[in-house]
SETORFI-343551 format. One record per residue (C-alpha): residue number from 0; residue in three letters; x, y, z. Coordinates in nm, 4 decimals, always signed. Each point is the difference from the previous one (the first is absolute). Example, Ala and Ser with C-alpha at 12.3 -4.5 7.8 and 13.67 -1.06 7.14 Angstrom:
BEGIN
@nr->0	rest->ALA	x->+1.2300	y->-0.4500	z->+0.7800
@nr->1	rest->SER	x->+0.1370	y->+0.3440	z->-0.0660
% end
This chain:
BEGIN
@nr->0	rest->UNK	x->-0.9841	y->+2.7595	z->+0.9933
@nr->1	rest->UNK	x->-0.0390	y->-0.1544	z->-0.3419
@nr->2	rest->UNK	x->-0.0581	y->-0.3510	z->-0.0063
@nr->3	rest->UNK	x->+0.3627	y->-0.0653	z->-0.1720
@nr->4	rest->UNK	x->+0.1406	y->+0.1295	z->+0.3069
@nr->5	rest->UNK	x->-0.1890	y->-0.2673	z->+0.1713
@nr->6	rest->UNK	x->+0.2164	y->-0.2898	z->-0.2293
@nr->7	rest->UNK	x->+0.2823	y->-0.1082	z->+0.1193
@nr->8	rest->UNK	x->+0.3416	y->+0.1534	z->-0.1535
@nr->9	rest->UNK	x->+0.1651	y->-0.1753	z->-0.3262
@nr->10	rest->UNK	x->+0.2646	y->-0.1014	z->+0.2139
@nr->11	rest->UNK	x->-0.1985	y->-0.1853	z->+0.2339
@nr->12	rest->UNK	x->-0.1731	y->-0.1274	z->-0.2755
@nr->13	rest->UNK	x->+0.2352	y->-0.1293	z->-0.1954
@nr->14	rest->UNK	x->+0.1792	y->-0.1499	z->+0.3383
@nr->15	rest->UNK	x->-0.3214	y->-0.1939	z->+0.0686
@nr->16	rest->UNK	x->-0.0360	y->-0.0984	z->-0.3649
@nr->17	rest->UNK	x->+0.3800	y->-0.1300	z->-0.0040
@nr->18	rest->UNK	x->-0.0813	y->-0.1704	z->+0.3190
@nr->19	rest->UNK	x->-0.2264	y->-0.2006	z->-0.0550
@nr->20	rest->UNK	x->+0.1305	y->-0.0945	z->-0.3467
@nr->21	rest->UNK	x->+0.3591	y->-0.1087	z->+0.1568
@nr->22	rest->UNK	x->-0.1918	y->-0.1809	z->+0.2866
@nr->23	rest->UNK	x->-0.1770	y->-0.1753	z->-0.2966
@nr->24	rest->UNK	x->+0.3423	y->-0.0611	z->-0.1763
@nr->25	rest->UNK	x->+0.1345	y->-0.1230	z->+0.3233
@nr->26	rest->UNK	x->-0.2559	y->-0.2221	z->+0.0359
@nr->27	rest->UNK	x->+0.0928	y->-0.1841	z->-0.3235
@nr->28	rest->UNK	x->+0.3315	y->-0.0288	z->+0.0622
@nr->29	rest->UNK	x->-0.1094	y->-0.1392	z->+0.3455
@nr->30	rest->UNK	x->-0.2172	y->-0.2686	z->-0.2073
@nr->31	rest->UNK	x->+0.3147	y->-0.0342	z->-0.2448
@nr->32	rest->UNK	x->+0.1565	y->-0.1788	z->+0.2939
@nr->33	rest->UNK	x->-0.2234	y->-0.2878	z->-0.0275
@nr->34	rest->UNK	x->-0.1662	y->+0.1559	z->+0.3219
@nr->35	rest->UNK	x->-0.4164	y->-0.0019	z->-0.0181
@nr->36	rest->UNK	x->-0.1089	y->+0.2077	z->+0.2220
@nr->37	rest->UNK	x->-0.2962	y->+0.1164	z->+0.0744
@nr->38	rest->UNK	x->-0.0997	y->-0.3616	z->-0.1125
@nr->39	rest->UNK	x->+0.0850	y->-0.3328	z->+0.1143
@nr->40	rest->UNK	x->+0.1141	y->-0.1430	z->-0.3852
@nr->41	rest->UNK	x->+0.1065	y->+0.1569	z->-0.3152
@nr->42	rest->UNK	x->-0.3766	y->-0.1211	z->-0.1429
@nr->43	rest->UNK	x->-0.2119	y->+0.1960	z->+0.2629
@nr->44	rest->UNK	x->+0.2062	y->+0.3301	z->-0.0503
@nr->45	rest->UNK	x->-0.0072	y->-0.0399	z->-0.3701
@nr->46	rest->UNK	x->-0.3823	y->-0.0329	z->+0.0221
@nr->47	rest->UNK	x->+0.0276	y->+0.2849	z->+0.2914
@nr->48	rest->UNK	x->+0.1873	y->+0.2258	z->-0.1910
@nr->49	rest->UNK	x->-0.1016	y->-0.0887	z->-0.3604
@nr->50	rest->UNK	x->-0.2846	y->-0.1895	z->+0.0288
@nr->51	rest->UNK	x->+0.1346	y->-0.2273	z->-0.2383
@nr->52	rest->UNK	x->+0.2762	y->-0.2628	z->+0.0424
@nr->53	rest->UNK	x->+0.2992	y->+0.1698	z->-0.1307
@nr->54	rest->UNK	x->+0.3900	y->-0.0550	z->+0.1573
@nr->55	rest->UNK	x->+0.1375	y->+0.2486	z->+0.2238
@nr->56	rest->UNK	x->+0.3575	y->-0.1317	z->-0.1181
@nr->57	rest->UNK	x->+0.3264	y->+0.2738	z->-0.0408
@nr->58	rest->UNK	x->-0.0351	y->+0.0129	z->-0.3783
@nr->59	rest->UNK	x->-0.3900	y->+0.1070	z->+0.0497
@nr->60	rest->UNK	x->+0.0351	y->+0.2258	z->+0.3520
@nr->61	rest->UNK	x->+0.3013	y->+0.1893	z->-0.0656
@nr->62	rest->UNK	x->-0.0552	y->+0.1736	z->-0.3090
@nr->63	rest->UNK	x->-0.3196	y->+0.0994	z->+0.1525
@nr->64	rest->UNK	x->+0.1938	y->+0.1414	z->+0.3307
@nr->65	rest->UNK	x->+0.2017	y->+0.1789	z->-0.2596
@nr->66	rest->UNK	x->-0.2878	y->+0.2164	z->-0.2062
@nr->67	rest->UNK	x->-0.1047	y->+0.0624	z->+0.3609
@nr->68	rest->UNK	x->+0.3193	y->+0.1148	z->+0.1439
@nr->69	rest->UNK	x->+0.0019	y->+0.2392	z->-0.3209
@nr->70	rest->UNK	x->-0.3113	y->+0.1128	z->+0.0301
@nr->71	rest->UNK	x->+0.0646	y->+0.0945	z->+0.3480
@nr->72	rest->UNK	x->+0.3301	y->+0.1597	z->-0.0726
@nr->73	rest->UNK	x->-0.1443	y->+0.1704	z->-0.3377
@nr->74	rest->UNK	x->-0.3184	y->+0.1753	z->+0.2257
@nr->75	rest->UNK	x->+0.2732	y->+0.0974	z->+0.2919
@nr->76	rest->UNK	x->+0.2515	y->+0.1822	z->-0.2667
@nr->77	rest->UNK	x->-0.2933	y->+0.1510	z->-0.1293
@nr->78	rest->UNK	x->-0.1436	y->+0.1779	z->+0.2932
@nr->79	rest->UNK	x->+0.3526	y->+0.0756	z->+0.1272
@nr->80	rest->UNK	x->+0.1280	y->+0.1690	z->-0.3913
@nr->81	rest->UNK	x->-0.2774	y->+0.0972	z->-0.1496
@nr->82	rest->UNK	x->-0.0877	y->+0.0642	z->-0.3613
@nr->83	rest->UNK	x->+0.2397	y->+0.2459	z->-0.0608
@nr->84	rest->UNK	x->+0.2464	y->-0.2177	z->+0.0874
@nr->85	rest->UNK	x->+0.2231	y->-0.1210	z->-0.2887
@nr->86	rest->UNK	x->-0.1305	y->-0.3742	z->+0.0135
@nr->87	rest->UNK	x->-0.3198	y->+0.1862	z->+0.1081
@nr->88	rest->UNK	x->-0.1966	y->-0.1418	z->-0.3415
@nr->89	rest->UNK	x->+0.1382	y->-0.3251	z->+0.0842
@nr->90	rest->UNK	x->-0.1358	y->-0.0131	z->+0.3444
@nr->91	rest->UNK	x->-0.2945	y->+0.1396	z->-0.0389
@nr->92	rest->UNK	x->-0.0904	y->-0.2728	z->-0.3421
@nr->93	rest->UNK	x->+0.1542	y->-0.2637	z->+0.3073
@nr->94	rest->UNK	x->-0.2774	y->+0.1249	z->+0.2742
@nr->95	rest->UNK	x->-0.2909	y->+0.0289	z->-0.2996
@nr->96	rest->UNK	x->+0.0768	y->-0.3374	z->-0.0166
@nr->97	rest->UNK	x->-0.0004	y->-0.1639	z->+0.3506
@nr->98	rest->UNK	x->-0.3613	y->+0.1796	z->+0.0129
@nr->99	rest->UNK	x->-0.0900	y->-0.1509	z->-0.3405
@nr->100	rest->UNK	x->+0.0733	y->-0.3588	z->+0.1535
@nr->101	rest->UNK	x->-0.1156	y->+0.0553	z->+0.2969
@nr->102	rest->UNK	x->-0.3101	y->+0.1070	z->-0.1199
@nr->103	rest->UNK	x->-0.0514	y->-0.2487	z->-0.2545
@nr->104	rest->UNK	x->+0.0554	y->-0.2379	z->+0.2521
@nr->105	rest->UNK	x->-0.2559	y->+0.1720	z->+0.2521
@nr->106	rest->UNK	x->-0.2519	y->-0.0208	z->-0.3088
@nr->107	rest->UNK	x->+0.1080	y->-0.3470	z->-0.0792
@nr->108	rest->UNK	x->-0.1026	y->-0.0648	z->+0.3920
@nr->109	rest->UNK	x->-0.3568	y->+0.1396	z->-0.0485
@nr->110	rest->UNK	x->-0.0575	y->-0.2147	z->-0.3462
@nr->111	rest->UNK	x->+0.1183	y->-0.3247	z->+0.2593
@nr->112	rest->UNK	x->-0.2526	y->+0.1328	z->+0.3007
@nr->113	rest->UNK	x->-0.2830	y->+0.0703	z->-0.2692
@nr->114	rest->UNK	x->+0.0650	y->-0.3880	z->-0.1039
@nr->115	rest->UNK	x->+0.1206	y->+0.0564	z->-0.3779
@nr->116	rest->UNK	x->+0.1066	y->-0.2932	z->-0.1926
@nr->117	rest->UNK	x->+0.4186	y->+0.0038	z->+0.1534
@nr->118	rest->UNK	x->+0.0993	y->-0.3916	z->-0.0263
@nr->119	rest->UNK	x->+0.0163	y->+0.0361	z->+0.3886
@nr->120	rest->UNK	x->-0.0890	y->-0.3034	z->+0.2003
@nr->121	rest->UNK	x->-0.3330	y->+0.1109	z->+0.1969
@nr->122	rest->UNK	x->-0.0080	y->-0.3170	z->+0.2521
@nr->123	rest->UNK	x->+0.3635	y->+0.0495	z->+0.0273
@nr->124	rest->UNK	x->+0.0457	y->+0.3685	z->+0.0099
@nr->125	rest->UNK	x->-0.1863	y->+0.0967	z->+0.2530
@nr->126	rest->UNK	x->+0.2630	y->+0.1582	z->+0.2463
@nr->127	rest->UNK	x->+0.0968	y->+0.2016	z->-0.3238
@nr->128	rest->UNK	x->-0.3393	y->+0.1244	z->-0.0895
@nr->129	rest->UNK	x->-0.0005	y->+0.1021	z->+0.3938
@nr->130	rest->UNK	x->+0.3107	y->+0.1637	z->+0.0061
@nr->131	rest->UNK	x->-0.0346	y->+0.1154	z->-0.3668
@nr->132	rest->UNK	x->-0.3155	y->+0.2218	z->+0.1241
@nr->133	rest->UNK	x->+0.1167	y->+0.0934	z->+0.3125
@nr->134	rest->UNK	x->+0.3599	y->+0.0869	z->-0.0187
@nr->135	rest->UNK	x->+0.1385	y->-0.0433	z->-0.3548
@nr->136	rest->UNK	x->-0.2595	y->+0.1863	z->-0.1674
@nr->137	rest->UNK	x->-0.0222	y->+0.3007	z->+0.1852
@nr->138	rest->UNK	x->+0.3898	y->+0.0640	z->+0.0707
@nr->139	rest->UNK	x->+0.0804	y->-0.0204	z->-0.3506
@nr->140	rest->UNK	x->-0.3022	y->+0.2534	z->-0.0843
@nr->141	rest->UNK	x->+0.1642	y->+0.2386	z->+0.2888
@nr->142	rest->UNK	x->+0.3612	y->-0.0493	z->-0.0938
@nr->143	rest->UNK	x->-0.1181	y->+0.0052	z->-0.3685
@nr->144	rest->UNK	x->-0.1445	y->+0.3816	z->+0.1228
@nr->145	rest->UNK	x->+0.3020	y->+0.0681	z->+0.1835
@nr->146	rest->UNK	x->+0.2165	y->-0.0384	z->-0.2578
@nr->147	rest->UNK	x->-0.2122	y->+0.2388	z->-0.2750
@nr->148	rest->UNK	x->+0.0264	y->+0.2552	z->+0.3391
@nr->149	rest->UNK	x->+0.3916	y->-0.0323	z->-0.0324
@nr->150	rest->UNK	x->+0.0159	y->+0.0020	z->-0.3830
@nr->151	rest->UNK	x->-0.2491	y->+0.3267	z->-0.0024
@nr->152	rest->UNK	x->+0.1836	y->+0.2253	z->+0.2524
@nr->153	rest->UNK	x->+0.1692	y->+0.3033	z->-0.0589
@nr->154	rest->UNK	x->+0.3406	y->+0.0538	z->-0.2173
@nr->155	rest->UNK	x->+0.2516	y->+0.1063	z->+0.3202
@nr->156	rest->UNK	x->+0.1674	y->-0.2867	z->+0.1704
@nr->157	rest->UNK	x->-0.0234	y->-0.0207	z->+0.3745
@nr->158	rest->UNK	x->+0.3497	y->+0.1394	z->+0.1741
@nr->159	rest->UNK	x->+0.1482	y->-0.2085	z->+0.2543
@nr->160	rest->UNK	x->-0.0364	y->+0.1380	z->+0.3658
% end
């Protein structure tokens, strides 16, 4: 068995890379409710999230839930049509994309961990520079991976069943 066999299909790649970028888009429309959770005030999930105080108001969390809804939708039509698809160029320049971000944020993530200059609040940011090591980081390296997987695989597009 070679070890691509061993990898997940591109469907159920691209499902878990749309998945967890619409529960991310979710999530900001959640927070575009006024709502805070995981935190108790908009301050402590801006430093959370951020780790800098920033608003988590419509005008700043919805436009953000949009990209990701794209992103998710752009990586799901591309697994499903494939490059040979019409709007195959298109799709495939949409999923080279969400792994370009994703990536540059998962590199952005290291440079934060490894304590480069960032304007971040250190006394205030600590829950970030927690979660930015242990969760942030790391998914968007893996989704960032995920995504290339998607982009990269072969020109037929997967039949329905």
């Amino acid at each position: 068995m070679t070890p691509d066999r061993l990898l997940p299909g591109r469907r159920t790649t691209a499902l878990v890379v749309a998945g967890v970028l619409t529960a991310d888009a979710l999530l900001h429309v959640f927070w575009s409710t006024g709502r805070t959770w995981p935190a108790g005030d908009s301050t402590a999930l801006s430093y959370a999230v951020l780790g800098i105080d920033a608003p988590f108001t419509p005008p700043v969390v919805l436009p953000l839930a949009a990209v990701l809804f794209g992103g998710a939708a752009l990586v799901t039509a591309r697994a499903r049509l494939g490059r040979a698809h019409r709007l195959g160029r298109l799709l495939q320049a949409g999923t080279l994309a969400v792994a370009g971000g994703t990536a540059l944020r998962g590199l952005a993530g290291i440079g934060w961990a490894a304590g480069l200059r960032t304007g971040l609040d250190p006394g205030a940011g600590h829950t970030f520079h927690l979660l930015n090591w242990t969760l942030y980081t790391p998914l968007c390296l893996v989704l960032a991976a995920a995504a290339l997987r998607v982009a990269a695989r072969e020109e037929a597009p997967i039949r329905a069943r």
